[in-house]
Residue, then its C-alpha position, 0 to 999 in steps of 0.5 A: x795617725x802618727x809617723x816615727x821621727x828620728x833626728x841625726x842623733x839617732x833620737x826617735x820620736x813620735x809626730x801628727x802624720x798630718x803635720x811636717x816634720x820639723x827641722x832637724x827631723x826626718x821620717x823613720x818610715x813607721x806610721x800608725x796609731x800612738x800605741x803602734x809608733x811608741x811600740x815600734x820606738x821601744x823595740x829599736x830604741x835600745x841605746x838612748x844616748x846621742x849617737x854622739x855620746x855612743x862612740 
């Protein structure tokens, strides 16, 4: 199983459910198997850059 984790930059990623989130990183609330998580991450990741970058 694996969790969706977003950064404060507003980049997503995938994380082992069992594993803490690492530093810099908080959970996004989505969780499921890899295919469900990249899923999920494609649908609302729809601008890639740095949320810095976007203003």
């Amino acid at each position: 199983m694996y969790k969706v984790v977003v950064n404060d930059e507003e980049q997503y990623s995938i994380w082992p459910a069992a594993r803490d989130v690492p530093a810099g990183w908080h959970e996004e609330g989505t969780s499921g198997t890899e295919e469900e998580c990249t899923a999920h991450i494609e649908r609302v990741w729809v601008d890639m850059r740095p949320r810095s970058l976007r203003t």
